[in-house]
Each structure stands twice: as structure tokens, then as C-alpha cells.
N, C-alpha and C positions, 0 to 999 in steps of 0.2 A: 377829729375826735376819735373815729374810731381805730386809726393806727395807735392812738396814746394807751387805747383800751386792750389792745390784741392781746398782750401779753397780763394782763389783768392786774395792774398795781395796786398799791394800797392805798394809795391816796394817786389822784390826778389834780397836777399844775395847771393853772390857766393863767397865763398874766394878759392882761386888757383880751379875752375871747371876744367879746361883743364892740370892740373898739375901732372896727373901720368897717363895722356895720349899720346898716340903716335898722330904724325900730323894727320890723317887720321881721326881719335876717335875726335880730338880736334876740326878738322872742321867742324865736324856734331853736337856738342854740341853747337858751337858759331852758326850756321845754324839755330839751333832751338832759340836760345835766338836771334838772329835777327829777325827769322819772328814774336816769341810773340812782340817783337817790333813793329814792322811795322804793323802788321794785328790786337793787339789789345791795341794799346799802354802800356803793361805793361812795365814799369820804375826795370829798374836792377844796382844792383852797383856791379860790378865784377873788386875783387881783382885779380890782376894778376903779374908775373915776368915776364911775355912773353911779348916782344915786339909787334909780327903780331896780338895777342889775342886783346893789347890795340889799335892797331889802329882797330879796327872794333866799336870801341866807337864812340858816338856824341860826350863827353868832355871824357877826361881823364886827372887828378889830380895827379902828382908826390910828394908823402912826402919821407924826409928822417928824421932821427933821429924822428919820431912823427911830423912832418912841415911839410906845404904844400910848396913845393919850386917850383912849376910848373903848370900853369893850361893852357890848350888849348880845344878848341871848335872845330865840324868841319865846313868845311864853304860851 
């Protein structure tokens, strides 16, 4: 995470971050990508299969086959 940050992008990729983590690993990695959130607005698209990982999103986007078939905001 934090060599993705060094150079301070405008958005940071995650594809499966939390995916060969145990829950424990996985809450402290979404931990830290919420507070860059909150405390410096850095903007993240993290792919995920996990359902508890997607709701920690403000929107999360469902595609299947390559489609977006779903989109919700939080409120």
C-alpha cells in the first residue's frame, strides 16, 4: 500500500487487496484504505469478491459477463 501511495496518485487500484487474507489481515488493510479516505480524500477502486469488503464502499458497481448490472451509493 504504501509504495502504491509514494508518488501520490489520484486514484489507487486494488484488485482482490483483501483476497489471500484471513479476516483479521483483511480488516486492517480496508482500515487503512478508509482512513486514506477520510483524512486525505484519496479516491480507490477496489475490486473485490467479498461481500463485507464491498460494503465498506461509498458506491459499489456489480458487472457480470464484462456489464455493469448494478450500481448503488451509500446514503
Amino acid at each position: 500500500i504504501a509504495r502504491a501511495l509514494v508518488n501520490r496518485p489520484h486514484i489507487l487500484l486494488a484488485d482482490e487487496p483483501t483476497g489471500n487474507l484471513d479476516t483479521s489481515n483483511s480488516e486492517i488493510v480496508m482500515e487503512v484504505f478508509t482512513s486514506l479516505n477520510s483524512e486525505f480524500g484519496q479516491t480507490m477502486m477496489v475490486i473485490t469478491h467479498n461481500p463485507e469488503v464491498a460494503q465498506m464502499a461509498h458506491r459499489t458497481i456489480h458487472m457480470r459477463d464484462g456489464m455493469i448490472v448494478d450500481e448503488a451509493h451509500d446514503q
